[in-house]
C-alpha positions, 0 to 999 in steps of 0.5 A: 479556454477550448470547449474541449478543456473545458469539458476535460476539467468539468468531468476531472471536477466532478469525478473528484466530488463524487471521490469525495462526497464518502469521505466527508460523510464519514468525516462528519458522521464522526464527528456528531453525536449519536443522538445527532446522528438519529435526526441529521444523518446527511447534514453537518453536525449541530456540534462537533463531538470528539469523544468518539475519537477517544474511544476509539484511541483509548477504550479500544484495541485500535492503537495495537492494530494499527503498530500491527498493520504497521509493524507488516507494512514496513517489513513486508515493503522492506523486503520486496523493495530489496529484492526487486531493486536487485532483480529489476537491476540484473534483468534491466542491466546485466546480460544472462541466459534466461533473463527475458524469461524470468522477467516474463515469468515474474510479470505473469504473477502479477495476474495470479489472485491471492485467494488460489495460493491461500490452501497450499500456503496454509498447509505449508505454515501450518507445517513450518510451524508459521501460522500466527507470526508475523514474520510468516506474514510478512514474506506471504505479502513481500510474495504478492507485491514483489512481482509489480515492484519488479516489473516497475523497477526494470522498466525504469532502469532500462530508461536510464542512459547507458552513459551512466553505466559505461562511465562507471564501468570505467571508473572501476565501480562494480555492478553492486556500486553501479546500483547503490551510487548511481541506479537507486538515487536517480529512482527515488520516484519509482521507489517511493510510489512502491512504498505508497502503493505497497504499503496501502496493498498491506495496510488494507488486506484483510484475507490474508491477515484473517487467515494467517494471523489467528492470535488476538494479540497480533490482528491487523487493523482491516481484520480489528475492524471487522470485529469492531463493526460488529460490535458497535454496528448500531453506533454509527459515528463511532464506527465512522471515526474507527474509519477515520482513524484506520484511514489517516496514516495511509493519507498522510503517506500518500501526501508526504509523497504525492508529489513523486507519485505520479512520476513514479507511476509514469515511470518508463512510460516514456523513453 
């Protein structure tokens, strides 16, 4: 192995202890007593406890922030996932006046922050009478995640040979076909990295959750734990294993799909 390598793979290994160093303190931390938390706080536990894993799942709300957060994930990626598979498709494929300004435009909103848009769209929910739905909330985040779903998506389609196209066009196949028969099964790693990265962006919001969802009954898992911290703020390992829990769905997603994700992120980079 070349010494440059070697240096390579030293600094990738310790970037990938100090990553993981929070989460096996947490791990740990959660899985401790509390008196064993007051003696020990750094070391591993002297037994391992899961009552605070019961509490969390059965004495508290958790479960319904979780089918909350679950509930806007899922539209909120849905939705964008359709709209950006058509508009990609149109400005990558189809020939149109404005098509590289469009784009252009829908890729500059990627810079615009959530926190200058919350004003006008509380006022214009309030008036709608949208404040506290779920449904509201779920177009506000489809907004803020379909500009980076296009971007990727046209950037991926424009790889795509042209032969393809042409050899569908002669078969008689619509643009519509072309994109449901030919386009979307051939880009399975862009889509699934825009579900893992859509879905951890709306999974972990808390702004617009707080401001939009102001029914107890429908708060998210972000703002749940907010309050949950507060309230249990001297109990360290149960707020620990809250954190553990909170975090175990988006992991298991990102591992289901791992291995499409770097394609999907390296998608277009290379013709």
């Amino acid at each position: 192995m070349r010494a440059g390598d070697a240096v390579k793979q030293s600094v990738l290994i310790l970037a990938c202890v100090m990553a993981l160093i929070p989460t096996a303190f947490m791990l740990l931390t959660a899985l401790k007593s509390q008196d064993d938390f007051a003696v020990n706080k750094t070391g591993l536990p002297q037994a391992f406890v899961l009552d605070h894993f019961r509490s969390v799942l059965f004495d508290s709300p958790f479960v319904l922030w979780m089918v909350n957060s679950a509930v806007l994930a899922a539209g909120a990626v849905a939705l964008s996932t359709v709209v950006a598979c058509l508009a990609a498709y149109a400005i990558a494929r189809m020939q149109f006046a404005g098509r590289d300004l469009i784009f252009t435009l829908s890729t500059s909103l990627m810079a615009v922050p959530p926190v200058v848009l919350i004003v006008p769209l509380f006022v214009l929910y309030t008036r709608l009478g949208l404040i506290s739905t779920f449904g509201g909330a779920i177009v506000i985040y489809a907004g803020l995640i379909t500009p980076f779903s296009v971007y990727l998506l046209t950037t991926f389609f424009r790889t795509l040979p042209q032969e393809l196209f042409d050899a569908a066009r002669l078969d008689g196949a619509k643009d519509f076909r072309i994109l449901r028969h030919v386009v979307l099964p051939l880009s399975l790693p862009a889509l699934l990295t825009l579900v893992v990265v859509n879905a951890l962006f709306v999974w972990n919001d808390l702004l617009i959750a707080v401001i939009f969802l102001q029914d107890d009954a429908k708060r998210t898992l972000m703002a749940g734990i907010s309050v949950f911290q507060g309230r249990y703020n001297n109990q360290i390992p149960l707020t620990m294993a809250g954190m553990v829990v909170a975090s175990a769905p988006m992991l298991i997603l990102y591992i289901s799909f791992q291995r499409y994700f770097i394609r999907g992120l390296m998608a277009g980079a290379v013709k």
